[in-house]
C-alpha positions as CSV (number, residue, x, y, z in Angstrom):
1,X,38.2,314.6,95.4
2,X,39.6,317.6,97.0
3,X,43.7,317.6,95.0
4,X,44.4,319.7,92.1
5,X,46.3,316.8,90.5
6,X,43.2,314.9,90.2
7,X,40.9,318.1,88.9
8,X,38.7,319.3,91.0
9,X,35.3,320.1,89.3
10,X,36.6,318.1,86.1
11,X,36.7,314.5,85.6
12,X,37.2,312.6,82.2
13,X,36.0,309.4,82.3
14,X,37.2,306.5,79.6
15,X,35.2,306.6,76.8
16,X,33.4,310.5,77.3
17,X,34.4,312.7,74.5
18,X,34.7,316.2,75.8
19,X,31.7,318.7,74.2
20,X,30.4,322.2,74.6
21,X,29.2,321.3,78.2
22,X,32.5,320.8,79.6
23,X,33.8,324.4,78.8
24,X,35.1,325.3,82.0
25,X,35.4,329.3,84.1
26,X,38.6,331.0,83.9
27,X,41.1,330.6,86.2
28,X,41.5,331.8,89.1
29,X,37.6,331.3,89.9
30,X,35.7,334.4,90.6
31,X,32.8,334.1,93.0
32,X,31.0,331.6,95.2
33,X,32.7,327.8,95.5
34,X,30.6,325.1,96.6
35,X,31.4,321.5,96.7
36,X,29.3,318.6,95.6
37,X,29.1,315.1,96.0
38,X,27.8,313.6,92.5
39,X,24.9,310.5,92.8
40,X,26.9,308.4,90.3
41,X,27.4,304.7,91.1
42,X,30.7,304.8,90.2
43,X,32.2,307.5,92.2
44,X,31.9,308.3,95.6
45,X,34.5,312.0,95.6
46,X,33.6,315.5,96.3
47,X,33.9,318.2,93.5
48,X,33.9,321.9,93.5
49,X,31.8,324.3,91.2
50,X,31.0,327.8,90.9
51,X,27.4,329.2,91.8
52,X,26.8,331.2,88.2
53,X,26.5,334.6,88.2
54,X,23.5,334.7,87.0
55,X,22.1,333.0,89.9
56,X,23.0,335.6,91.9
57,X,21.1,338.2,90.0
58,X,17.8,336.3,90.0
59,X,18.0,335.3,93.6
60,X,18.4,331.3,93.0
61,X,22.0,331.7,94.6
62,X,20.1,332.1,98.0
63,X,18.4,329.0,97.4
64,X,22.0,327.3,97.2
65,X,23.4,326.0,100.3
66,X,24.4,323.0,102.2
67,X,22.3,319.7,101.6
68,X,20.9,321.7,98.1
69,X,20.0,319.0,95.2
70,X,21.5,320.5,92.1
71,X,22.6,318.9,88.9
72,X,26.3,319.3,87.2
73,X,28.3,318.5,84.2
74,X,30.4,315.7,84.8
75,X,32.5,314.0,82.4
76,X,30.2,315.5,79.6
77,X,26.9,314.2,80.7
78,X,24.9,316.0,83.3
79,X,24.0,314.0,86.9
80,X,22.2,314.9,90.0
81,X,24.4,316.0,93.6
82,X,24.0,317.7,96.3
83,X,26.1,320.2,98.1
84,X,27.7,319.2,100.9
85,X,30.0,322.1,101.7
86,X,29.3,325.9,101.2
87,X,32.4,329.0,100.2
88,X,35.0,326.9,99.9
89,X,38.5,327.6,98.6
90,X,39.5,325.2,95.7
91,X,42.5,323.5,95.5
92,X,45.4,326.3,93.2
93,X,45.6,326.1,89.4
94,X,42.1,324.4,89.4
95,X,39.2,325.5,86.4
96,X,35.6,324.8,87.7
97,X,32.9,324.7,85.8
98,X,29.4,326.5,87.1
99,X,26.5,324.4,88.7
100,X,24.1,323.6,85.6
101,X,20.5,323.6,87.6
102,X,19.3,324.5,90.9
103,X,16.6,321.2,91.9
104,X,15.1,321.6,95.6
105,X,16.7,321.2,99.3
106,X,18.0,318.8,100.8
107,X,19.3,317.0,104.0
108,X,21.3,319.4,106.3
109,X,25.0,319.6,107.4
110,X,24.3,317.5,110.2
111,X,22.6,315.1,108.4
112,X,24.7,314.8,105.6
113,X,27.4,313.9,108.2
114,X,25.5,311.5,109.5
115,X,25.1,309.5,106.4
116,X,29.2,309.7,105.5
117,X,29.2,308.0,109.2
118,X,26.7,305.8,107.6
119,X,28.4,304.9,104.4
120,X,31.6,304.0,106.4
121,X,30.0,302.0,109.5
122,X,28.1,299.6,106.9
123,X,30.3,300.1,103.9
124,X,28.4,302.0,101.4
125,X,28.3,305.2,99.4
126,X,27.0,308.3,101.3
127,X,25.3,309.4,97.9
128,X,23.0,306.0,98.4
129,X,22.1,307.5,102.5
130,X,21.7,310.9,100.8
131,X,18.9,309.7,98.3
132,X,17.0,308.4,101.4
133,X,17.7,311.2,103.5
134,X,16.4,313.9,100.7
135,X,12.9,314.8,99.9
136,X,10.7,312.6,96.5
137,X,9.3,316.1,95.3
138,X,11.3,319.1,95.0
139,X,11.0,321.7,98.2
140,X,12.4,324.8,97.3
141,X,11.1,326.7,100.5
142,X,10.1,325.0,103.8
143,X,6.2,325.7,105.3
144,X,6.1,328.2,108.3
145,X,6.8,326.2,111.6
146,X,4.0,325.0,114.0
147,X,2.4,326.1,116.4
148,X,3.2,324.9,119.6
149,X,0.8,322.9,121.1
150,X,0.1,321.5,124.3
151,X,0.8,317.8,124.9
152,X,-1.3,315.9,126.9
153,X,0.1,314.6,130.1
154,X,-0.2,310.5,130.7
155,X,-0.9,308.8,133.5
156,X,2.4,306.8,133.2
157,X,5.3,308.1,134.6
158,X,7.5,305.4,133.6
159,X,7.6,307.2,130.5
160,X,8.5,310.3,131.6
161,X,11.8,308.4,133.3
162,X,12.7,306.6,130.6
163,X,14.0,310.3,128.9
164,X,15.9,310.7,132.2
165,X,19.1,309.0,130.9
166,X,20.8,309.3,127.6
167,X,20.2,305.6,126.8
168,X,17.3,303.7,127.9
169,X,15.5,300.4,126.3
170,X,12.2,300.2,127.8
171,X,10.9,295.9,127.6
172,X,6.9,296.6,126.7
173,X,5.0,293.8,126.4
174,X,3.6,293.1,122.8
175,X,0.3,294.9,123.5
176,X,1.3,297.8,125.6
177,X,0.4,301.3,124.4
178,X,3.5,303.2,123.0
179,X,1.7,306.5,123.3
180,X,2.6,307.6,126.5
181,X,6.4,307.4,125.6
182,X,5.8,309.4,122.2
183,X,3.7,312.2,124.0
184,X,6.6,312.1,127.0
185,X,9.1,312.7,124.3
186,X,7.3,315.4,122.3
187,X,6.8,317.2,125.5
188,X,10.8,317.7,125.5
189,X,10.4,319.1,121.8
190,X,10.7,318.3,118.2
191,X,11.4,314.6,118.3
192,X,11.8,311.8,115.7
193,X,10.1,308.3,116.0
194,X,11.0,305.5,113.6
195,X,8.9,302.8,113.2
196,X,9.3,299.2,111.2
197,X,6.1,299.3,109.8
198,X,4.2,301.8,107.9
199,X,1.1,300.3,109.5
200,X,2.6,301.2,112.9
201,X,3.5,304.8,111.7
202,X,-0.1,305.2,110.5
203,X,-1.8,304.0,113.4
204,X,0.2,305.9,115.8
205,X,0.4,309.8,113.6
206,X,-3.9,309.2,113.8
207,X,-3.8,308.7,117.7
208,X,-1.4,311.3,118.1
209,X,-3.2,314.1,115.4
210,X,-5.9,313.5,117.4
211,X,-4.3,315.1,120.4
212,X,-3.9,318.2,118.6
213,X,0.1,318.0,117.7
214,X,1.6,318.7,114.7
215,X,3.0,315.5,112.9
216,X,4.7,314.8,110.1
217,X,5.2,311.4,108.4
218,X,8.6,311.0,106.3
219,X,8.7,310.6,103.2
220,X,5.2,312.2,102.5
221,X,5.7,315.0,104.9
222,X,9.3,315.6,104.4
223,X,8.7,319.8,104.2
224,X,6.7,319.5,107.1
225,X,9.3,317.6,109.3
226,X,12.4,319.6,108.5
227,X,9.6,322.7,109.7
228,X,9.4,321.3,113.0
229,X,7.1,319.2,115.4
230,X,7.1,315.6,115.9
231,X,8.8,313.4,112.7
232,X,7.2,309.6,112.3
233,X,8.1,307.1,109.6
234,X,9.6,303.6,109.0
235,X,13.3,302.8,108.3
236,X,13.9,306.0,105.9
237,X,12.8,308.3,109.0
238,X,16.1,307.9,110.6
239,X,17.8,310.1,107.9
240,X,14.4,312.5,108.2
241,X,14.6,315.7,108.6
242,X,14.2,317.4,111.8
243,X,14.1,321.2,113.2
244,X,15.5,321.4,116.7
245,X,15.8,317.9,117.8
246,X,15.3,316.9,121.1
247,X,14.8,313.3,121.5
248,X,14.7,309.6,119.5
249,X,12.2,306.6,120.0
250,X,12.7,303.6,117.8
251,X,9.9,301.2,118.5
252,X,10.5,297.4,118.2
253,X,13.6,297.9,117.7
254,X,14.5,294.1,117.4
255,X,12.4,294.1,114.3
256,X,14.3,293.3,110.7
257,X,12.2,295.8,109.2
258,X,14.6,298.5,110.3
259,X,17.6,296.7,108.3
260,X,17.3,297.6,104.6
261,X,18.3,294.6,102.6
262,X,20.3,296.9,99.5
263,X,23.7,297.6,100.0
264,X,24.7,299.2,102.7
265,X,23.0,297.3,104.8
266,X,22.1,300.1,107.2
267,X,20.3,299.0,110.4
268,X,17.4,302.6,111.1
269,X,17.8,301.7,114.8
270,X,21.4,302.2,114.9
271,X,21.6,305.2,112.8
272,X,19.3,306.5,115.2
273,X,21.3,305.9,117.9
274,X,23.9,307.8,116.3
275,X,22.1,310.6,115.6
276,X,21.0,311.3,119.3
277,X,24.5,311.0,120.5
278,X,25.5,313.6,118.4
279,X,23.1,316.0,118.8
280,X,23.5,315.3,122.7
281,X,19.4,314.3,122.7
282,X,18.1,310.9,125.1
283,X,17.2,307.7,123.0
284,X,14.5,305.6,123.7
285,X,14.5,302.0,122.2
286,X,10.9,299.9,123.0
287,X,10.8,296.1,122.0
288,X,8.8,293.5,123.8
289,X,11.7,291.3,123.4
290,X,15.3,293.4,123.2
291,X,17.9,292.7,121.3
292,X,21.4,291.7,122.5
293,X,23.1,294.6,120.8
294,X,20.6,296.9,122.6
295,X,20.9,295.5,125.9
296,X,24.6,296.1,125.1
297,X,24.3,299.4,124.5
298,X,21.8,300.9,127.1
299,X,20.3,300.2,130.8
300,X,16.7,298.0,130.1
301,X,13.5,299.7,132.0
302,X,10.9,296.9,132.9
303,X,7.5,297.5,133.8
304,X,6.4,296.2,136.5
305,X,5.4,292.5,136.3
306,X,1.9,292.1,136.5
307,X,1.5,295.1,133.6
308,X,3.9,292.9,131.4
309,X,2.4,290.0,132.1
310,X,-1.4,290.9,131.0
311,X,0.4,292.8,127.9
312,X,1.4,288.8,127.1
313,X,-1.1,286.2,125.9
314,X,-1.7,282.8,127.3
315,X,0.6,280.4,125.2
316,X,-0.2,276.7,125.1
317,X,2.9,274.6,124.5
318,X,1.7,271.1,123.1
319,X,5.0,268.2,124.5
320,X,5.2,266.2,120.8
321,X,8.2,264.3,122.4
322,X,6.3,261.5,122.9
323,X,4.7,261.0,119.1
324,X,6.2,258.9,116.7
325,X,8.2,261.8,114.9
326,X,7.0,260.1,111.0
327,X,3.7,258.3,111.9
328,X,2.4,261.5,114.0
329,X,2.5,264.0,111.5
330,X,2.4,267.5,112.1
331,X,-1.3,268.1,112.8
332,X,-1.4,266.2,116.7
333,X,-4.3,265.2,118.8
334,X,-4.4,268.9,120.6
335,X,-5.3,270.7,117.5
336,X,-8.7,269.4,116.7
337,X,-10.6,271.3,119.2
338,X,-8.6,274.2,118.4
339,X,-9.6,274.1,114.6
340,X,-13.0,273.5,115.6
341,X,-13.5,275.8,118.1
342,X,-13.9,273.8,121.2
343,X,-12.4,276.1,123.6
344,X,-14.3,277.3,126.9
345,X,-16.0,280.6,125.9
346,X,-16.1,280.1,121.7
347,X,-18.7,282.6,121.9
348,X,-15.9,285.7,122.9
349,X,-14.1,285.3,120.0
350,X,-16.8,283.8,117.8
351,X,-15.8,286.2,114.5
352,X,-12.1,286.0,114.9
353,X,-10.2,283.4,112.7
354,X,-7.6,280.4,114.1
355,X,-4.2,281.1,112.3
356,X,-1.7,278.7,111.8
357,X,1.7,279.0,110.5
358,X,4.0,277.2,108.8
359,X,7.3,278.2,107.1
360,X,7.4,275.4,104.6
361,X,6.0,276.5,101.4
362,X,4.7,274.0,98.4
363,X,3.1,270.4,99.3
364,X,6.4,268.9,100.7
365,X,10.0,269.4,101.5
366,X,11.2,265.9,102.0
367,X,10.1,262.7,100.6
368,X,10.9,258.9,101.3
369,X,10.5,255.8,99.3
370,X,7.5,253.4,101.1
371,X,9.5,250.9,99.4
372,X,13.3,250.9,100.1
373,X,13.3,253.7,102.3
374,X,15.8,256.6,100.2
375,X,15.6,260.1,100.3
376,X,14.5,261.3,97.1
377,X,17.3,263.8,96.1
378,X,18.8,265.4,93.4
379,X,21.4,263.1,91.8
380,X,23.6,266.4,90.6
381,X,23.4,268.6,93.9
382,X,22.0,265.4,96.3
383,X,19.9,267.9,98.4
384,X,16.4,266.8,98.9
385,X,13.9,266.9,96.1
386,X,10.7,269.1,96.7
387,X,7.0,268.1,95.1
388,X,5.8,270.5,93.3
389,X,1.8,271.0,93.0
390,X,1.6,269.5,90.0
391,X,3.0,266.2,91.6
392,X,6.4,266.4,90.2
393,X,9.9,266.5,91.8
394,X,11.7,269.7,91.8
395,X,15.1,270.6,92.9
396,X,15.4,273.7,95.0
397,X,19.3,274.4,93.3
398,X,18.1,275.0,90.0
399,X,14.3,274.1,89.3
400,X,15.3,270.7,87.2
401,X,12.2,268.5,87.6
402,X,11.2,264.1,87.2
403,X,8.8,262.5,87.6
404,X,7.5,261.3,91.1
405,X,10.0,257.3,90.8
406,X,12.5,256.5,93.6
407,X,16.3,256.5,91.5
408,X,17.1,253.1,93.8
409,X,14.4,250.5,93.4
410,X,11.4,252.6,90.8
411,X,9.1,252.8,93.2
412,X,6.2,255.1,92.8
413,X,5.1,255.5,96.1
414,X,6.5,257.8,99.0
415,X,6.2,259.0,102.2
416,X,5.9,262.2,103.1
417,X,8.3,263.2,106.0
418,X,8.1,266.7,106.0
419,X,4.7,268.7,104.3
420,X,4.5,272.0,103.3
421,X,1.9,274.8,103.4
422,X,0.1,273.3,100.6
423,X,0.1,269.5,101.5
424,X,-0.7,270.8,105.4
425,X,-3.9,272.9,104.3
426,X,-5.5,269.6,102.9
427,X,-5.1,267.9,106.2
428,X,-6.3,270.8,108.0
429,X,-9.4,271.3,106.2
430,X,-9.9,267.4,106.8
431,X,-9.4,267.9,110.6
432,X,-11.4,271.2,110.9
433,X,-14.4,270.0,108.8
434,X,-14.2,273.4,107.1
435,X,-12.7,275.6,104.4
436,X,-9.0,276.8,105.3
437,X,-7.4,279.7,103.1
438,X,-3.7,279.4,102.3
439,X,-1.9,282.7,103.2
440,X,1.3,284.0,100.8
441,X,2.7,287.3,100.4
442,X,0.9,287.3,96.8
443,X,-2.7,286.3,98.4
444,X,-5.5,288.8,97.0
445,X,-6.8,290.9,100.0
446,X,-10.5,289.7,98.5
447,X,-9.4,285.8,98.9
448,X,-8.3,286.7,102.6
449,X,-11.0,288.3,103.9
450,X,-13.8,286.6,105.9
451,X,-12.1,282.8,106.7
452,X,-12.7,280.9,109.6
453,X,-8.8,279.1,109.3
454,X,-5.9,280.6,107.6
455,X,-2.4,278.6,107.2
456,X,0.7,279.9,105.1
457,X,4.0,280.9,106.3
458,X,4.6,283.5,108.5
459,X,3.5,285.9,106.2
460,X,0.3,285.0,107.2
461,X,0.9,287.1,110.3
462,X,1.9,290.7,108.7
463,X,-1.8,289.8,106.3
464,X,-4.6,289.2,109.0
465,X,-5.3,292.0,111.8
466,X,-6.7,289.7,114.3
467,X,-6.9,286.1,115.8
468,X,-8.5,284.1,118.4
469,X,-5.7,281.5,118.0
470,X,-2.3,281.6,116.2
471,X,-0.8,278.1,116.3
472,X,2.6,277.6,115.6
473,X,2.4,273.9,113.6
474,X,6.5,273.4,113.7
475,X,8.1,275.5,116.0
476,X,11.4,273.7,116.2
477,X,12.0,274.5,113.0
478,X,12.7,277.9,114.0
479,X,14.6,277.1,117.0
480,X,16.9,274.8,115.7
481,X,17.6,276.7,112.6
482,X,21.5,277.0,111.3
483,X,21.5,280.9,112.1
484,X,23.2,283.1,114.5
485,X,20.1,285.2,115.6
486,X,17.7,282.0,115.6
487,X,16.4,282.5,119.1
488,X,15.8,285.8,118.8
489,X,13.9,285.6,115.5
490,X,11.5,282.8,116.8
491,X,11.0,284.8,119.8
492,X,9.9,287.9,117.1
493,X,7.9,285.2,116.0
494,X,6.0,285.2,119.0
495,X,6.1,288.6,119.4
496,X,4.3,289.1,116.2
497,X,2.1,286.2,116.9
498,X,0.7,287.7,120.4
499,X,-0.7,290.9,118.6
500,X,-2.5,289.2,116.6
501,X,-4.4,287.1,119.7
502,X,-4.1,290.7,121.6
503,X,-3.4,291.2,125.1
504,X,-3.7,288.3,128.2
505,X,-7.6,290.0,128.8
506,X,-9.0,289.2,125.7
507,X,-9.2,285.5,125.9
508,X,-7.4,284.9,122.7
509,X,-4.0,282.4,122.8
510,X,-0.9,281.7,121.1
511,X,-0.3,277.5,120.2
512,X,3.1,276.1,120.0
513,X,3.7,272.3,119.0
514,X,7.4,271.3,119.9
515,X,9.7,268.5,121.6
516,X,11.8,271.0,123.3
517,X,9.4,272.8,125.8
518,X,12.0,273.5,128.0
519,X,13.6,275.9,125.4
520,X,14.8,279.6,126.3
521,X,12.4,281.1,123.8
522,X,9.2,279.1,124.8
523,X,9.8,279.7,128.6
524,X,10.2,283.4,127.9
525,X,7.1,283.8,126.5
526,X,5.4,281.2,128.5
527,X,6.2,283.5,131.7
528,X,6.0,286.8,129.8
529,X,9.6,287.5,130.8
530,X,12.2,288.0,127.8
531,X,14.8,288.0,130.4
532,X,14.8,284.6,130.7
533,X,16.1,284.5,126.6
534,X,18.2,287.2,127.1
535,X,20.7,286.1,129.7
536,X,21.4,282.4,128.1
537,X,21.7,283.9,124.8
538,X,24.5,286.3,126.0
539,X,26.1,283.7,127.3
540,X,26.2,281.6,123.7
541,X,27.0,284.7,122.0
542,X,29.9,285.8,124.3
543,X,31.5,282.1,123.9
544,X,31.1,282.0,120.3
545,X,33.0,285.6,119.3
546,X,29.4,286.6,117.7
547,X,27.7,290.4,117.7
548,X,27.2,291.8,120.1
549,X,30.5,290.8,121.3
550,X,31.9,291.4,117.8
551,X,31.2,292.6,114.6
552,X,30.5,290.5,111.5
553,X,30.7,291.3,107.7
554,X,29.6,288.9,104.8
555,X,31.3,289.2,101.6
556,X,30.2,287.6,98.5
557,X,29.8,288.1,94.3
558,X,31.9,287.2,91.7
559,X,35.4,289.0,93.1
560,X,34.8,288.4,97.0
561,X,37.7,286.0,97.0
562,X,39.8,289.1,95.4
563,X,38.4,291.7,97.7
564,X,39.1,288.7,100.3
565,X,42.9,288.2,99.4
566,X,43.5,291.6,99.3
567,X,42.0,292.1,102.8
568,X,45.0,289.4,103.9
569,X,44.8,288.9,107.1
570,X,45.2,291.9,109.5
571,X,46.1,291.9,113.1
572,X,43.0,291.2,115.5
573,X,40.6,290.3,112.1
574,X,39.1,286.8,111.7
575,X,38.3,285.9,108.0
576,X,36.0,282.5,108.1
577,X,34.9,280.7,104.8
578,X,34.7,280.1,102.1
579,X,31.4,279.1,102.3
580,X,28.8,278.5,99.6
581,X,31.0,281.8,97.5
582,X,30.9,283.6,100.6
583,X,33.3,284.6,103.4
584,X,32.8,286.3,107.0
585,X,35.3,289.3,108.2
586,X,34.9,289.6,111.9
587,X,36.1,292.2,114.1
588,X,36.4,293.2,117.5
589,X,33.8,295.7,117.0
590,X,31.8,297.9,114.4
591,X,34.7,301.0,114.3
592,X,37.7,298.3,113.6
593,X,35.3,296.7,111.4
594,X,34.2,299.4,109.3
595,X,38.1,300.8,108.9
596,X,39.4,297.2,107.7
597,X,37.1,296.7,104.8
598,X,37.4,300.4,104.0
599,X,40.7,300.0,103.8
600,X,40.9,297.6,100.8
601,X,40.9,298.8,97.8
602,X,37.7,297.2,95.4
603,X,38.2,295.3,92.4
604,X,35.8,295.8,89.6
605,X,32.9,293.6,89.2
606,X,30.0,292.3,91.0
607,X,30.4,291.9,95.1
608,X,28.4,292.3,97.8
609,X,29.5,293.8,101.4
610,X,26.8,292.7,103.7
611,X,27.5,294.3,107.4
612,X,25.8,292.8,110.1
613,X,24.2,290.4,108.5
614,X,20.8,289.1,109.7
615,X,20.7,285.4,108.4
616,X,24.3,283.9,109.4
């Protein structure tokens, strides 16, 4: 809030009584102006206070200045900010009130713009990007900058010509070595390298310590980075700090991991992006298999094909379009050498597990009478009833359970037309003539370790390091589902998959079961060329008005058809819905996007502004 009519420095909220704290300075203010942006929920304004006097005489007015985390009275209560502007002139006719404590640094100017970019593009509050950007512990002075240090020169000068140009996606297969792109960029200077793991960012700040440079890893190292040297971390790095920056790598960029899932729904890779235009620096986006919006955004760098293809494993696609689609089951003929290890050279991979995955969790997911045939389904919602473990009926809507007896002709007997995890691991312990492990994201580390066969869903894939075979029990599941980015996904399925089986050398291969082998995705990995994904995909996406080729926002909560009737319907801005509560806003592109739904003014209560939205 920068107008005197609105009180700069002094807001009384309904409900605060006004107490000793909010004694204000006399007018006009004498000495140093700074303005804040408070981290309350509620407000998303700029104030201005004075630095106290006081601080000046003790020296904690030095320690004031842009991106500084202090704490000020605000409508009678006291509440964390940060300073995000430094001497200015306030408003006429204004009293301010002095800053009430002095906390540690924070993000910088250009940072700080950054995240109001932020805030707008995905329709947020910058105080929620400048929590992320700023440091956990309180740094009141930063370490003494690094030493320089030699970086080691790679064989591969690919990488080197991949910082050439100011916006470069390089294809790598899923095993290739990132390293000689991070050591290419430090070699330009400070650089910053987001991750979507903290696995990856571990792995890679051990191989590259070991070459003798200085790294920091965000959040931990948060002093460090803003020091200088080379900044790693997951999503979170992208706001990191960062001394002289001089270039960006954002590895697997197609990954989901970058998106955080809280409002705003900020994608890392993107803020990353923006962040290197800015500061005039070259990008560098990896993925084995890049996305649209990338490919939209920069030139793709291949390697050449016989290094791509030994980065990819063998994949085995088993043709199910012959099997009777209910009697076959999902556990076909091909598999039982697999599970039992009756592949040509069992010895290579003789203490590596066989991984299967299904994303189906409980026993089963649909169920038909053996007598009359019906569905069993919910007789409010009439979606598909689930069976539970303990061999009762479930509905997915809102848990109500019955007994396992067909509502048509009280038959206690059913087929089961589509098994989950837990149903599936019976029959593949029957078939494998050995123990298999069911894999969740709640498995105990202890109850993982040391199985010949795993099965779960494909969290079973972020919670075992290695595999001799990953077999993929339903694939078309994933292909055929109801989303936008369905291709893509399974193909990050694959991606994901192939690490775990390693590279095309070490004998280990991926398993698909499917009755479209002829699909995009399979063919892409089958010939270790994403291209062939890519190019029909952009075709889809161009006919259907989808992102890349627009920009989509999801609304929902309990006043998104208020929000969405005060939106009306603007020139060049498709509204779509309502579906299931919630509504789509699409625009031509992210900028006319962001300014519509900025443009409206909220209504109080609970909604949800979902930008870009991953599962559409």
């Amino acid at each position: 809030m920068t107008g005197p009519a609105e009180g700069q420095g002094r807001l009384p909220l309904d409900g605060d009584a006004p107490g000793a704290d909010d004694q204000v300075a006399a007018e006009p203010p004498v000495g140093r102006v700074v303005r804040v942006l408070p981290d309350v929920a509620a407000i998303d304004r700029t104030f201005d206070y004075l630095v106290p006097a006081a601080w000046e005489a003790d020296g904690r007015s030095d320690l004031v200045r842009v991106g500084s985390q202090v704490r000020v009275v605000l409508a009678g209560r006291r509440v964390g900010a940060w300073v995000v502007e430094d001497d200015v002139e306030p408003p006429p006719g204004v009293s301010l009130r002095p800053l009430a404590h002095l906390g540690g640094l924070g993000p910088d100017a250009d940072v700080i713009q950054l995240a109001r970019w932020a805030a707008h593009r995905w329709a947020g509050r910058t105080a929620t990007l400048l929590t992320t950007a700023s440091s956990t512990n309180r740094v009141r002075v930063l370490p003494v900058a690094p030493r320089a240090a030699p970086v080691p020169v790679g064989p591969s000068f690919w990488a080197e010509q991949a910082f050439d140009v100011a916006r470069s996606v390089v294809r790598l297969a899923p095993n290739s070595d990132v390293l000689p792109l991070v050591l290419a960029a430090a070699r330009r200077g400070d650089t910053l390298v987001v991750a979507p793991t903290l696995a990856m960012v571990g792995r890679l700040a051990a191989r590259l310590r070991r070459t003798g440079l200085p790294v920091s890893v965000v959040p931990r190292d948060w002093a460090g980075a803003a020091a200088g040297g080379l900044v790693l971390g997951a999503r979170a790095a992208a706001l990191a700090p960062v001394r002289d920056l001089a270039a960006v790598v954002v590895l697997d960029e197609h990954d989901e991991s970058l998106r955080e899932e809280r409002a705003p729904t900020w994608n890392a890779r993107d803020i990353a992006i923006e962040r290197a235009r800015r500061a005039g620096v070259p990008c560098v986006l990896t993925s084995p298999c890049p996305s649209l919006e990338s490919l939209a955004w920069g030139s793709e760098a291949t390697p050449p094909r016989a290094e791509e293809r030994a980065g990819w494993p063998l994949l085995d696609v088993v043709d199910r379009r012959d099997e009777d689609p209910v009697r076959g089951g999902l556990l076909g003929e091909a598999l039982a050498p697999v599970l039992r290890r009756d592949w040509e050279d069992p010895e290579a991979a003789a203490d590596l597990p066989v991984v299967c995955v299904l994303n189906r969790r409980g026993r089963s997911r649909l169920l038909a009478c053996a007598g009359c045939g019906e569905l069993a389904r919910c007789e409010e919602h009439r979606v598909p009833l689930a069976l539970a473990d303990d061999q009762i009926l479930e509905c997915p809507v809102d848990g109500g359970r019955r007994p396992v007896v067909c509502a048509e002709c009280g038959s206690t007997r059913f087929r089961n037309l589509s098994a989950g995890v837990t149903r599936v691991r019976e029959e593949l312990e029957a078939l494998a003539g050995r123990p298999v492990v069911e894999v969740t994201a709640e498995t105990d580390a202890g109850a993982i370790a040391g199985a010949d066969v795993y099965i779960g869903t494909e969290a079973v894939l972020h919670r075992v390091d290695r595999a001799a075979r990953v077999v993929f029990l339903e694939f078309d599941q994933e292909l055929l589902a109801p989303r936008m980015r369905a291709a893509e996904q399974a193909m990050a399925l694959l991606v994901r998959a192939a690490r775990l089986v390693g590279p095309r050398s070490d004998g280990g291969r991926l398993v698909v079961q499917t009755r479209q082998p002829g699909h995009e995705v399979l063919q892409a990995a089958l010939h270790a060329d994403p291209g062939r994904l890519a190019g029909p995909e952009a075709v889809r996406r161009r006919l259907l008005r989808l992102p890349p080729f627009s920009a989509v926002a999801q609304v929902s909560g309990a006043v998104a058809a208020e929000f969405i009737e005060r939106l009306g319907t603007p020139v060049g801005i498709d509204v779509l819905g309502p579906r299931d509560g919630s509504w789509l806003v699409r625009a031509p592109d992210a900028a006319a996007l962001a300014d519509v739904l900025a443009s409206v003014q909220r209504p109080a209560g609970r909604m949800r502004i979902e930008v870009d939205p991953v599962r559409i």
